[in-house]
C-alpha positions as CSV (number, residue, x, y, z in Angstrom):
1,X,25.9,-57.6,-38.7
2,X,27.9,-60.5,-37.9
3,X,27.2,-64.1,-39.6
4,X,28.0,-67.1,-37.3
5,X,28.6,-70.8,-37.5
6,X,25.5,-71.2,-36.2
7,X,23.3,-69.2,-38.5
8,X,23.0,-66.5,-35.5
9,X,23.1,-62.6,-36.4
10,X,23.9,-60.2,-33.8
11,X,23.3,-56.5,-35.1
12,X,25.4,-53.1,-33.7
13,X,22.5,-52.1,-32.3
14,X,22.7,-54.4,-29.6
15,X,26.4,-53.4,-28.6
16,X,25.6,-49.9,-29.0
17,X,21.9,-50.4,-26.8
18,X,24.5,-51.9,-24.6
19,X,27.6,-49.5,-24.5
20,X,24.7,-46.9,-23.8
21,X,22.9,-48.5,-20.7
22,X,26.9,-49.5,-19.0
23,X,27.3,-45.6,-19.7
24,X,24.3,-44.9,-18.1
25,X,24.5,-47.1,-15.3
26,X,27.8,-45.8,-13.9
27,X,26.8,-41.9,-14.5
28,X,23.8,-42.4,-12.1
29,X,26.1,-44.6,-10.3
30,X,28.5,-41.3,-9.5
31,X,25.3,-39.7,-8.9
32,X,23.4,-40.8,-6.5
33,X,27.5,-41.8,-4.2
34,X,28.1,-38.2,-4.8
35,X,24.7,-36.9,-3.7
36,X,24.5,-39.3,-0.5
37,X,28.1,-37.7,0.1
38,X,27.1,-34.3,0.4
39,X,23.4,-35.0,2.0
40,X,25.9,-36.7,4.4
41,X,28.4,-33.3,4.8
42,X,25.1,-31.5,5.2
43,X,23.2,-33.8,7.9
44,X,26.5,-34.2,9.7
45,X,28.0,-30.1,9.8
46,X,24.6,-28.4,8.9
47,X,23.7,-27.1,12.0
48,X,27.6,-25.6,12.7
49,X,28.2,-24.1,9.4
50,X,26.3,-22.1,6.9
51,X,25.2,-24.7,4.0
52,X,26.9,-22.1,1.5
53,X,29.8,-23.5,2.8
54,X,29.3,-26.5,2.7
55,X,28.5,-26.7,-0.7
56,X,31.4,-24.5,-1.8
57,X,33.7,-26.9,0.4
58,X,32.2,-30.4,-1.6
59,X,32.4,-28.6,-5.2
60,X,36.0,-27.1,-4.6
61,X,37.1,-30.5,-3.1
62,X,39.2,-28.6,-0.5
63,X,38.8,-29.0,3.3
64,X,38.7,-25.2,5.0
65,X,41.7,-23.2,5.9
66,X,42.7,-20.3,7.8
67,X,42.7,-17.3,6.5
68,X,40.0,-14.7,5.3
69,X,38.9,-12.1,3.0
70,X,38.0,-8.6,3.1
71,X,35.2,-6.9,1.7
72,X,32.2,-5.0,2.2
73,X,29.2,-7.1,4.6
74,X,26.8,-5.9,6.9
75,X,27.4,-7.3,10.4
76,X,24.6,-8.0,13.0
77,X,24.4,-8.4,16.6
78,X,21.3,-9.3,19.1
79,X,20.8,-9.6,22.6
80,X,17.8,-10.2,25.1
81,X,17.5,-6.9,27.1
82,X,18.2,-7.5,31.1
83,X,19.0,-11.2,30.3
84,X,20.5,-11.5,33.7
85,X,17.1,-10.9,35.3
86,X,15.3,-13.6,33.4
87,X,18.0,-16.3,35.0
88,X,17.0,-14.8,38.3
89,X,13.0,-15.4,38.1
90,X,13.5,-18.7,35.8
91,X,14.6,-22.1,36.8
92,X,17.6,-23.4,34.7
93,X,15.2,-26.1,32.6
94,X,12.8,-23.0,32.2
95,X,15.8,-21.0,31.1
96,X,16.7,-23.8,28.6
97,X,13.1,-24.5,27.4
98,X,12.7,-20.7,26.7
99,X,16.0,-20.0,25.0
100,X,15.4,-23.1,22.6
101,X,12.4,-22.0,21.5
102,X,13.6,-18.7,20.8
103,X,16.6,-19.1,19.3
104,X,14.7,-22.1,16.8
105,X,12.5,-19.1,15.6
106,X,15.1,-16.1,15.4
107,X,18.0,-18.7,13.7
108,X,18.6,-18.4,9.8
109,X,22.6,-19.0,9.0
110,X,24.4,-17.1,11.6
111,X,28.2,-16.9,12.7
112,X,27.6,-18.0,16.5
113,X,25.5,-18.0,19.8
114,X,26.8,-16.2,22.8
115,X,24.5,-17.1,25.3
116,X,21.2,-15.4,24.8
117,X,23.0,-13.0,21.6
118,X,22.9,-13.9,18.1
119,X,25.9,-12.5,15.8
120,X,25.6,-13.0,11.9
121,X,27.1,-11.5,9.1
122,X,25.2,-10.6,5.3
123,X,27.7,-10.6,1.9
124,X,29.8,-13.9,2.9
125,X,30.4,-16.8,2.6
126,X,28.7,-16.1,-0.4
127,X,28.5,-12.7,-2.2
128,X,25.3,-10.6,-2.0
129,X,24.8,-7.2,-3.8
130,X,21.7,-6.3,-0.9
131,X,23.4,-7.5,1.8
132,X,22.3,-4.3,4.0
133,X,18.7,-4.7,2.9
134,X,18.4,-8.5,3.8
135,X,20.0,-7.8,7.1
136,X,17.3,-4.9,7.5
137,X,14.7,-7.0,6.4
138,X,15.4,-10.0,8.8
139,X,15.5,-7.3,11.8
140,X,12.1,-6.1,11.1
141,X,11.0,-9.6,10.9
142,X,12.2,-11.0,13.5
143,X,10.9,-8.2,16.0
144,X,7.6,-9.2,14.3
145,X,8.6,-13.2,15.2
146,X,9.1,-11.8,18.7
147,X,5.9,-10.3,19.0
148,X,4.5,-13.5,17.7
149,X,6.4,-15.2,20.9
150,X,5.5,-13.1,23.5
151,X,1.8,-13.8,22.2
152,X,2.2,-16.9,22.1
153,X,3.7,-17.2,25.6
154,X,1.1,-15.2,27.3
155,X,-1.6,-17.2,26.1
156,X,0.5,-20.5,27.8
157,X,-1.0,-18.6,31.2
158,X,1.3,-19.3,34.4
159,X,4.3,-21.1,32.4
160,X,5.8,-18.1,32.2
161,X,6.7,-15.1,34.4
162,X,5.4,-11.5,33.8
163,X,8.7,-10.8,32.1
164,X,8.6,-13.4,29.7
165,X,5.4,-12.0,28.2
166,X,7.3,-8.8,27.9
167,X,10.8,-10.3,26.8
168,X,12.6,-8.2,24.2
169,X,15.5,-7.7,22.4
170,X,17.9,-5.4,20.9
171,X,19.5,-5.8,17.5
172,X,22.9,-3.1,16.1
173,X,23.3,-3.5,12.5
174,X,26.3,-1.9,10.7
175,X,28.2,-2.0,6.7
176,X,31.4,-1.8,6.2
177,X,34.8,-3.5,5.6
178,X,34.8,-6.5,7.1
179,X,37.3,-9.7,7.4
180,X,35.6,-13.3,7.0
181,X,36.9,-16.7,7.1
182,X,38.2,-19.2,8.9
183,X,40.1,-18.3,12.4
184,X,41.4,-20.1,14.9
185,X,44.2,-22.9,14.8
186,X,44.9,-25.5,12.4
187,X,43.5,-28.2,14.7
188,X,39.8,-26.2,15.4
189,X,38.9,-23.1,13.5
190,X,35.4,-21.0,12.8
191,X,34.0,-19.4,9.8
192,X,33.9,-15.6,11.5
193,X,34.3,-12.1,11.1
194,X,36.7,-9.5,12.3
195,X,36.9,-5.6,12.2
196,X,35.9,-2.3,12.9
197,X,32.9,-2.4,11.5
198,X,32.1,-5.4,13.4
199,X,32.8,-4.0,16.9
200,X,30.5,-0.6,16.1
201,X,28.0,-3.0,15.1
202,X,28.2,-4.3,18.6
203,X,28.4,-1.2,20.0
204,X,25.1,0.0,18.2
205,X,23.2,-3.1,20.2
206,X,24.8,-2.0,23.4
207,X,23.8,1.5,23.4
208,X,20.0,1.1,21.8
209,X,19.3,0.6,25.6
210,X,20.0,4.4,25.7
211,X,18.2,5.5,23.1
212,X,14.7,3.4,24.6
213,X,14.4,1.3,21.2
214,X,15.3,-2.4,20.0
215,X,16.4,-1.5,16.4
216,X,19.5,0.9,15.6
217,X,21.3,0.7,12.4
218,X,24.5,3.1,11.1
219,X,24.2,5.7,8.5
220,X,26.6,3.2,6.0
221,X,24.0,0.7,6.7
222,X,20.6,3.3,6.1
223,X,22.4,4.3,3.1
224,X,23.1,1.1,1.6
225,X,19.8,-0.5,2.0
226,X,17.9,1.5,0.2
227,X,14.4,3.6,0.6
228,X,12.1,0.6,1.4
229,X,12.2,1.4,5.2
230,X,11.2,3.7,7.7
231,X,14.0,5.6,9.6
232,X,14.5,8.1,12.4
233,X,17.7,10.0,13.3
234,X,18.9,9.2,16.5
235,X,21.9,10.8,17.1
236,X,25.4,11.7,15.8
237,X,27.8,9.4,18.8
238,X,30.7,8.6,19.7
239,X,30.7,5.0,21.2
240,X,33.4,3.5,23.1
241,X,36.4,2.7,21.2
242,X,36.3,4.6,18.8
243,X,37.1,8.3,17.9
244,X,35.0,9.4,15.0
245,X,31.4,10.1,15.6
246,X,28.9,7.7,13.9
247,X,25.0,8.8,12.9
248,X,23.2,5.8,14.0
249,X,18.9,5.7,13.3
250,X,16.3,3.5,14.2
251,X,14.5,0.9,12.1
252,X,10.5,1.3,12.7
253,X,9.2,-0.4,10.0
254,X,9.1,-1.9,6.3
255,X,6.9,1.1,3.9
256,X,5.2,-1.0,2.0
257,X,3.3,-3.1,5.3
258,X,3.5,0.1,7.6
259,X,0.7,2.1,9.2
260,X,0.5,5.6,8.7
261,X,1.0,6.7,12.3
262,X,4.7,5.7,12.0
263,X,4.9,7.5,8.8
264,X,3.5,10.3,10.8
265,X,6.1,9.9,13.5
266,X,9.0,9.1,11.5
267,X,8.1,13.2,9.7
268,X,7.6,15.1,13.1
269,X,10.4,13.1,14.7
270,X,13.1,14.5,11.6
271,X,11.3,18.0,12.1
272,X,12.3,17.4,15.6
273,X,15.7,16.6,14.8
274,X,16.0,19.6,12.7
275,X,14.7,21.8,15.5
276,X,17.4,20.7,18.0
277,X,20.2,21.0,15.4
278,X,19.1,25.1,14.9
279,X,19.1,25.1,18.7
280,X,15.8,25.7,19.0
281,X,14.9,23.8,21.9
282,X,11.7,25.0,23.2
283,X,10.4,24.2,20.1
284,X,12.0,20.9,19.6
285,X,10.9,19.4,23.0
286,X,7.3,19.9,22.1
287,X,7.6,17.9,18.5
288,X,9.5,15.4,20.5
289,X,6.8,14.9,23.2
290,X,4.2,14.7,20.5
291,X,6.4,11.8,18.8
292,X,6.0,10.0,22.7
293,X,2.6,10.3,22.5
């Protein structure tokens, strides 16, 4: 300590209590600007881009740029099937009102809306070992959210239209190398994906209106996503625009939460399959009407 004129002491202690409490001070200063920065970022760009991003965007310090990266992701499409007709029997508020609500319920992080479709990509911006298996599992649920919907809706009485309380939609999932990252121009760009993996994807949505089912996934998919689900073999195709055949099956259900009928089904409908490939139709035409039944 420090004698004074005075006969005052003044001990370290005090200067050290207060080098401690400036310290302090100014760390939880930097805190709390930097959080109210990013809760900013977040509030203001949240409901455009994914919040990965965002967060990778605030700790890199570095505004986003064009260009992208390849790697393997799992690429999803959705669409309401026969769209067109529910603008025909709805008015445009009605239209609006319903798509809201819809999209609120089906919407996690997604790439964009087109329309009534949803497009999303699993394995980017950030990295995910199981992104087959999370795009799976988010198919099976949200045909279950749907279901919740149309139950929902029917119970509303006369609001809706008979086709409202039927509404469904079809999802194509695919794996594969895919390109994301930012596109577009200098001046306005999106966080997207690009490939050929991508367009089959599409392509698998399209066509499950062929096939009568809301749920078909490709064999790179299937395979990567492990043995958790229920499948059936659809076909072996060739979709437009492109030249090599792709095996494409349908998702029924989740094992673990699944009744035993579809267990049942999912058996006599690859004993089916097995049939037609050893050209024995007879016999494959009766397994498959069973499956119907």
């Amino acid at each position: 300590y420090y004698l004074l004129p005075q006969g005052y002491e003044i001990k370290l202690f005090f200067c050290l209590f207060s080098f401690i409490a400036c310290y302090s001070w100014n760390t939880f200063l930097h805190f709390y600007l930097a959080n109210k920065d990013k809760q900013f970022l977040k509030q203001a760009f949240g409901n455009y881009i994914s919040p990965e991003l965002i967060d990778e965007m605030y700790s890199t310090g570095e505004p986003p740029k064009l260009g992208g990266d390849s790697g393997v992701r799992t690429a999803y499409f959705t669409d309401i099937q026969s769209f067109s007709t529910f603008s025909e029997k709805l008015t445009a508020t009605q239209l609006v009102e319903l798509l809201n609500e819809y999209l609120t319920v089906m919407t996690g992080t997604l790439d964009k809306y087109e329309g009534d479709a949803i497009i999303a990509f699993f394995g980017a911006p950030m990295p995910l070992e199981d992104h087959a298996k999370r795009a799976c599992l988010v198919a099976h649920r949200m045909q279950e959210a749907l279901l919740k919907l149309r139950e929902k809706w029917v119970s509303e009485g006369d609001k809706w239209p008979e086709i409202v309380h039927e509404m469904r939609m079809r999802i194509g999932i695919n794996s594969g190398e895919i390109v994301t990252g930012n596109m577009g121009s200098a001046s306005r760009m999106n966080y997207t994906m690009m490939g050929d993996a991508v367009n089959l994807a599409a392509r698998l949505e399209e066509s499950a209106k062929q096939f009568g089912i809301f749920t078909q996934v490709a064999k790179e998919t299937k395979d990567l996503a492990g043995d958790e689900f229920i499948w059936r073999e659809l076909d072996t195709v060739r979709v437009m625009g492109k030249t090599v055949p792709v095996q494409s099956f349908e998702l029924i259900g989740i094992k673990e939460t699944s009744e035993e009928y579809l267990f049942d089904l999912a058996n006599k409908f690859d004993f089916g399959v097995k049939l037609y490939k050893e050209q024995k139709f007879t016999e494959a035409i009766d397994v498959f009407t069973d499956t119907l039944e």
